[in-house]
C-alpha positions, 0 to 999 in steps of 0.5 A: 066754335068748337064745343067739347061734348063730355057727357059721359060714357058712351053705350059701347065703353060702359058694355065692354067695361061690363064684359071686362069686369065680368070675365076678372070676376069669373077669372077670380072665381074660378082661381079662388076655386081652384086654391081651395081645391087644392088646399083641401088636398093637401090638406088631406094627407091620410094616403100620404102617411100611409104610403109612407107607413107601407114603404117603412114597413116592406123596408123592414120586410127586405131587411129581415130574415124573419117575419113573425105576427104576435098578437099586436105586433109584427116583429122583423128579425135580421140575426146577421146584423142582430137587429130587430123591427117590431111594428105595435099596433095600439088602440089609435096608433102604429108604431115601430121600436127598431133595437141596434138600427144601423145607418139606415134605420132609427133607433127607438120608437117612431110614430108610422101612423096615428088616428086609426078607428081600427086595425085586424090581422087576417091569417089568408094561408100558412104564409100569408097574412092580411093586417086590415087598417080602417083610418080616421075617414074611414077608408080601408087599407089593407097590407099583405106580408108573407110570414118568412123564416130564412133562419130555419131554412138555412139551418135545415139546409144546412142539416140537409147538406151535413147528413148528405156529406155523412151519407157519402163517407 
């Protein structure tokens, strides 16, 4: 007579059972962990919206002829297509008014940049000045333009050129 023995698990099936539930355990922690992560980092975008704020601005910057700081505002002017970038800085907010943008850039007003604890402007030398922005985290970023004034320079160059052709005749 054969006797079928089903007593249960035998010792060694009940430890590998145990050994693959601990390795799916440490598995779905270790993914529960890495999605947090990675939520917390997208989630934190602060750099992002500078980055893209800075790009923004140095498009201005090429697109001007003139670059001049008044007060809360850095104005970008181009007189060869009339047009006009001004960056305000306000109390919690950066914004750009752009007059007749063209195919490249928008019209009116637009949101570069919000939350921020604080903003400075810093003249380092005769053509250079800092703008210093401190964001909702605190983290410094600080911007460097060059002060630029092609419009007089070709106005002056152009004297030079005219005096020069008087000086010849």
């Amino acid at each position: 007579m054969n006797k079928v023995r089903n007593a249960g698990f035998t010792l060694i099936e009940v430890i590998i059972s145990l050994a693959l539930l601990s390795i799916f355990l440490l598995l779905l922690s270790a993914i529960l962990t890495l999605t947090s992560n990675i939520s917390k980092s997208f989630l934190d975008y602060s750099n992002y919206e500078y980055a893209m704020m800075h790009k923004k601005i140095f498009e201005m910057y090429e697109d001007s002829e003139q670059v001049s700081i008044d007060r809360n505002k850095i104005k970008f002017i181009n007189e060869k297509y009339d047009r006009q970038h001004t960056v305000i800085f306000s109390n919690s907010k950066i914004y750009k008014q752009t007059k007749n943008p063209g195919e490249k850039f928008s019209a009116g007003y637009s949101l570069l940049l919000e939350k921020i604890n604080s903003y400075q402007f810093k003249k380092i030398s005769e053509e250079i000045v800092s703008v210093k922005i401190i964001d909702r985290k605190n983290k410094e970023h600080v911007l460097k333009l060059r002060l630029k004034d092609e419009i007089k320079e070709r106005e002056k160059n152009n004297s030079d050129e005219d005096n020069k052709k008087n000086q010849d005749e």
